[in-house]
N, C-alpha and C positions, 0 to 999 in steps of 0.2 A: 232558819230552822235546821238543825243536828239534826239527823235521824241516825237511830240505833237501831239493827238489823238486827237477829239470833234465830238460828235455823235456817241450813242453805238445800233443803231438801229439793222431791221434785216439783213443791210447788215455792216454795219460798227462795230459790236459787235465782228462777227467772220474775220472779216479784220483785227484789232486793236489783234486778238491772235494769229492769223496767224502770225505779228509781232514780237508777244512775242516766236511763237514758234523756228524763226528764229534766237532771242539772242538780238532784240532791245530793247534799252531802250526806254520803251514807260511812258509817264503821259498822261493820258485821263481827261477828262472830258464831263459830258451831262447833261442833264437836271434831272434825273431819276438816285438820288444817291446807287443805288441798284443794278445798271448796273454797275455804276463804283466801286463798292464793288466787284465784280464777275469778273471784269478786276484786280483790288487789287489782287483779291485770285491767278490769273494767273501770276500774277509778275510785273501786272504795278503799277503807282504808279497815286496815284489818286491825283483831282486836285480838287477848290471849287468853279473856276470860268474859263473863257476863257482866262480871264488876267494872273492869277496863271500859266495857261499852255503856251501862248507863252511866258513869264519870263524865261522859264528852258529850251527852246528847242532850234535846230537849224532848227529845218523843222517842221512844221506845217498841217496834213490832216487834213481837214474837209471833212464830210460825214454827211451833213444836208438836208432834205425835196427840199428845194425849196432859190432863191435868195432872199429873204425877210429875210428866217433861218442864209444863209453862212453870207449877211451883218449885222446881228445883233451879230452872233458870234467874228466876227471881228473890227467892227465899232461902234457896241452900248455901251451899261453899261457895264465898267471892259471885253470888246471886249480884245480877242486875242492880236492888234493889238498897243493899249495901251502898253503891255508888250513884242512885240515881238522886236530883236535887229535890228539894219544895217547889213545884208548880210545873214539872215536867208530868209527862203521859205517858203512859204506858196503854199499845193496843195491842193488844192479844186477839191474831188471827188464825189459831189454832179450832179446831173444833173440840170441846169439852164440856164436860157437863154445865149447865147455867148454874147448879147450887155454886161449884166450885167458882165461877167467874166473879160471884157475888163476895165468894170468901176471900178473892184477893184483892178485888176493890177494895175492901173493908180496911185487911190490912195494909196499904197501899193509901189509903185514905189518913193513914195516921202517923203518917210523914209529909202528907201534903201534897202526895201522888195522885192527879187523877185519873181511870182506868175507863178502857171500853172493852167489849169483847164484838170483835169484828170477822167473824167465820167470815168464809167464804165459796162459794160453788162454781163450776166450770171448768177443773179438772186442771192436767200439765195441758191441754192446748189452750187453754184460756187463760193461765199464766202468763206463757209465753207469749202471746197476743195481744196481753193488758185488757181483755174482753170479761176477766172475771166477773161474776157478782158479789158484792159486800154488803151482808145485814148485820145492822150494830145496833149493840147496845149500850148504851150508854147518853150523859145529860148533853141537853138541845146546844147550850153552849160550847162545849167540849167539841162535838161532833161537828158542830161549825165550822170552831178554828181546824180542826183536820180534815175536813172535807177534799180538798184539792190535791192532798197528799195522799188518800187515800184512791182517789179518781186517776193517779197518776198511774195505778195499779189496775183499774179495773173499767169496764161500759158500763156499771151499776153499782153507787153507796144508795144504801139508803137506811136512814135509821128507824128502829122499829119497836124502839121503845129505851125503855134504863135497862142497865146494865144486866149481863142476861139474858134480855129478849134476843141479841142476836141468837144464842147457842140454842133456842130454844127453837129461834126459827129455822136456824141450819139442819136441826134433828128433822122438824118435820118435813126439810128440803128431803134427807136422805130418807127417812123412809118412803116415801114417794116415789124418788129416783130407782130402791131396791126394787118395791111391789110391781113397777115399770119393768126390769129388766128381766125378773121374773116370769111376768107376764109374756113378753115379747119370745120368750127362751120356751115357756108352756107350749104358744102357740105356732111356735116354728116347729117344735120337732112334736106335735101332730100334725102339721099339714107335710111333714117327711115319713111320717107313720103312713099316711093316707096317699103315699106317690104325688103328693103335688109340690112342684118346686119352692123351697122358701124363697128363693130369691125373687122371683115373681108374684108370690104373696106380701111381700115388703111391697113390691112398686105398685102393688095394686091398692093397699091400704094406709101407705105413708102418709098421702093427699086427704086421707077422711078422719072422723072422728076419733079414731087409735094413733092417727101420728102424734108426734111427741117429740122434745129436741133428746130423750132421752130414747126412744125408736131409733132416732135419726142418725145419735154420734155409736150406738152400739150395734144396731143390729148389721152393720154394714161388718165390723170388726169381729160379730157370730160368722156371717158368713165366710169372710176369708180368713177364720181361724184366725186372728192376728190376737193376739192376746198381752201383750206389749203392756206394761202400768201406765193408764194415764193417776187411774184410782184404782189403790188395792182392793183387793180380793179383805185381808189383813186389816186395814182403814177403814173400810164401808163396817164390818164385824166390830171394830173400836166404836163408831157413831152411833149401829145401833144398841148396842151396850148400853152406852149414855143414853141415848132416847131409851130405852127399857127400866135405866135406874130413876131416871127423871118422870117417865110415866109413873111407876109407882110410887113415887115419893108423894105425887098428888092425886094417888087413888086414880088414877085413868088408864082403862084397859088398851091395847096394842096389842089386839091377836095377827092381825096381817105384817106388823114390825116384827111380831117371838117369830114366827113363819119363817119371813125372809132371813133370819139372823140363825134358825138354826138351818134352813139349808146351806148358808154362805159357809158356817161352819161345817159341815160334811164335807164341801169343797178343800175348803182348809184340810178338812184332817185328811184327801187324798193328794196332800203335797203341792196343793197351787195357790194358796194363800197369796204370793208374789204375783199372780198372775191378773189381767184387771179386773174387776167385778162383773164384765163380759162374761167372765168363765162361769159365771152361775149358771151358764148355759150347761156345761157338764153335768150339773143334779140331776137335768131332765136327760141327757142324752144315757149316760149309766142307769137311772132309775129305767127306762122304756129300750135301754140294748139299743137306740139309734143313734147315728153321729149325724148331723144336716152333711155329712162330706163322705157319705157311704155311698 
């Protein structure tokens, strides 16, 4: 099995060698010839366009930004899609809207392409780890045959329905993980409002019904300001989007997703968008004039 890489970001960089470490043969390509130089050095084999790379392949990841990224890698100029065969695959582990996922099955379908859409949660440590999780969507067959290539990336495939369900479930992943961080970020700087250490409010509640693997990998990162991207500030703002346009499309309300998404954005418009979704901790510390490190 070929595999076709595209997108060497900060989560698709260390997915695409986690590949390599496993024995695939990978060709990448991305935007940013310097990435795919640094994939070269690791053993893949570099490519000059998205045409060049589905040409050589039998399966196809994408690991791009947003559905505007996946359909111009596939459908635009010298697109993937251009060069890919009859009975190759294309898995798109971008996080995007499920309408759009469905829309390039479809087209994709009428070449003889089959398609999944394979989000993924766990962040750059869980990249680089190969600990990610993968919920796909896409047919029982399909997912079979990629099953081990998919596992070679991550501690968790699992699929969860046709095509679609993954993004659908990745949205609900993130709003979750937001209304968590939120949450976490609330109740630190009032227990800093009320003189009590947050950092021994963390050890005292981590072990009970509030811990959380999303407590676990942030509120450590609140505390010593580290603010470092595993996941943007920018990204998390792109998902709940998608989950806000996807709720409405099917008439289903998300007051706690508008919430999280328009404080992320206030973050945003004070110039830390780049910074990780940790930072949402800043709404609460300027709304209430406290920093947890005053």
């Amino acid at each position: 099995m070929k595999v076709g890489f595209i997108g060497l970001g900060i989560m698709g960089k260390p997915m695409c060698a986690n590949l390599l470490k496993k024995g695939y043969d990978v060709v990448c390509y991305t935007l940013n010839p310097e990435k795919v130089k640094e994939m070269e050095a690791q053993g893949a084999k570099g490519a000059a366009s998205a045409k060049e790379v589905g040409e050589q392949v039998d399966v196809l990841i994408t690991m791009v930004p947003n559905s505007p990224q996946v359909e111009d890698v596939l459908f635009g100029e010298n697109g993937a899609a251009e060069g890919l065969k009859s009975g190759a695959t294309v898995i798109d582990m971008s996080s995007i809207n499920p309408v759009e996922s469905q829309r390039f099955a479809d087209l994709l379908a009428k070449q003889g392409v089959e398609f999944m859409d394979a989000p993924v949660s766990g962040g750059e440590p869980g990249a680089i780890a190969g600990t990610i999780s993968v919920m796909v969507g896409g047919k029982q067959e399909v997912f079979d045959k990629h099953y081990d290539l998919l596992k070679a990336m991550a501690g968790s495939v699992v699929r969860v329905g046709d095509v679609g369900a993954g993004n659908v479930t990745k949205l609900s992943n993130q709003i979750i993980v937001a209304v968590n961080i939120a949450a976490v970020s609330e109740a630190f700087v009032l227990a800093k409002k009320a003189n009590v250490d947050p950092n021994l409010v963390f050890a005292a509640i981590k072990g009970g019904l509030a811990g959380s693997n999303v407590m676990n990998a942030k509120a450590p990162m609140m505390l010593e300001r580290n603010f470092d991207p595993g996941f943007r500030i920018d990204l998390h703002i792109k998902d709940l989007q998608n989950a806000l346009d996807a709720a409405h499309s099917l008439h289903s309300s998300v007051p706690l997703c508008a919430q999280a998404m328009e404080m992320m954005q206030a973050v945003k418009n004070d110039g830390f968008g780049s910074c990780d979704h940790s930072k949402l901790l800043h709404f609460y510390e300027k709304m209430n004039n406290t920093a947890l490190d005053d």
